[in-house]
Each structure stands twice: as C-alpha cells, then as structure tokens.
N, C-alpha and C positions, 0 to 999 in steps of 0.2 A: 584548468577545466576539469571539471569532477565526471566524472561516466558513472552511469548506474546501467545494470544489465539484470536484464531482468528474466526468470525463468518461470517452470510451472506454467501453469491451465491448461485449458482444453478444454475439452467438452466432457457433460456430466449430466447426469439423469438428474431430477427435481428429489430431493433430499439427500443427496450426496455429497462429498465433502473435496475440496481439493486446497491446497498451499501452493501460494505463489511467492517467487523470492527475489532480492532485489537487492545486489550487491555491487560494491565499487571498490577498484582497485586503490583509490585516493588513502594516501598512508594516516590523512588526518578526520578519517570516517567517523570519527567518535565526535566528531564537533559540528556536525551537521544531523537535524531533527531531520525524519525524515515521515511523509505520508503517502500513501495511497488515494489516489482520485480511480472514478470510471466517468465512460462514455458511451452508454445505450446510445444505439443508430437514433440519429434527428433531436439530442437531445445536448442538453447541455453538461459538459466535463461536471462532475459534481464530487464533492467532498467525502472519502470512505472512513479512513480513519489514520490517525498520527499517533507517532512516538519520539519525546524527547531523548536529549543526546545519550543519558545517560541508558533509557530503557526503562524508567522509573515511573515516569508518567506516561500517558495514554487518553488519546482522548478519541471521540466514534462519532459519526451519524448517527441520531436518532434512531431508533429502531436496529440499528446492526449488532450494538453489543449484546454481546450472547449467543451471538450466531457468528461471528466476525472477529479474532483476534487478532493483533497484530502486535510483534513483539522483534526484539533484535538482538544480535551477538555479535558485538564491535569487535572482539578478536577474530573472527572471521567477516568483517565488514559487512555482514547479512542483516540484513531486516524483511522479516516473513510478512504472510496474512498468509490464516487460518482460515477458511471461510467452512462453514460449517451447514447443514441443513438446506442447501443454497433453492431457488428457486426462479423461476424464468424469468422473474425481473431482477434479477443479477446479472441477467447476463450484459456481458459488455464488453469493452476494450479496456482494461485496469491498466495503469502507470502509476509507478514507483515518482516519487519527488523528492529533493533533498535540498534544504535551506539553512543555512548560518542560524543557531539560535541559542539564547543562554541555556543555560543546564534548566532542567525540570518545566522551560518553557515549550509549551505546541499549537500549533493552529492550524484553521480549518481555511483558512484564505491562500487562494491559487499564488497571491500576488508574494505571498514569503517564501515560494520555493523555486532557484532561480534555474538547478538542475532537473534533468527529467529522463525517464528510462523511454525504450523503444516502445510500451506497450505490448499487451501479451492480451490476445483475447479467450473469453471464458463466455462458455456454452452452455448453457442450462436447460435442457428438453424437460419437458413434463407430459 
C-alpha cells in the first residue's frame, strides 16, 4: 500500500502564490507517475496537472500552465505544485495521486491513479 502525505495550502489573497507537496515513504517512489486533481465545493474532482516517473514530462489543464507547475525530486520521494498568481476559482480541496506508469508516460484520467493523498485545502480571497 503506497501513502502519499500531503502538505502546504492555506489560504491566500487572489494573486498570490503557494506550493503544496506530496510525498511517500514507498522506497519504490520513482516508478509511480504521480498527479494533482481539485475539488471546488458541488463540483466535480477534476484533472490539475501530471508528472512522469522520471520528472521529464509534464502534462496541465488547459489554462493552468504558466501559472501552475508541478515538478518532483524522487530522492526525496516529493512531488510539488507551484501554484502561482492563484485566484478564487482555484480554490479547492487539491490531492496528490499516484499510479504505476512507464517512464515519460502521464495522464489526465482519475481512473490510472490507484493511490491518493488526504487532501489539503487551498483558499483563494479576492
């Protein structure tokens, strides 16, 4: 069973910027992609952005990159988001995910990620 624990958010004024981080004690971290989903209140879990096992590829929601990185350091089993510029519809309940996948492969489908962090909610006032 893989744990992912997840840290960071809070609350933030509308252009401000916070990292949130999402790490697992699993010694075989480096073979699991892992992505970021949210959850705005009444609405449905949706797709933020992924990174392959290695850290090499990267893939976003439309609209996030540029404002939204997400990057990882397998020696320390972490995988971040940058969230940058943020504004009140960011805000949400974000979870970390992590799924079995080849090297340089990523997706945007809930259905490939079979572990999942506690969520950590993020506040965005304007």
């Amino acid at each position: 069973q893989v744990q992912l624990v997840q840290s960071g958010g809070g609350s933030v004024q509308a252009g401000g910027s916070l990292r949130l981080s999402c790490t697992t004690s699993e010694r075989t971290a480096s073979a699991y992609r892992v992505a970021w989903f949210r959850q705005a209140a009444e609405k449905e879990r949706e797709f933020v952005a992924c990174v392959d096992t290695s850290g090499g590829n990267t893939q976003y929601r439309p609209g996030l990159m540029g404002r939204f990185t997400i990057s990882r350091d397998n020696a320390k089993k972490t995988v971040y988001l940058q969230m940058n510029n943020l504004t009140s519809e960011d805000t949400a309940v974000y979870y970390c995910a992590a799924g079995a996948g080849a090297r340089g492969a990523t997706s945007s489908r809930r259905n490939d990620y079979r572990y999942w962090g506690q969520g950590t909610q993020v506040t965005v006032s304007s």
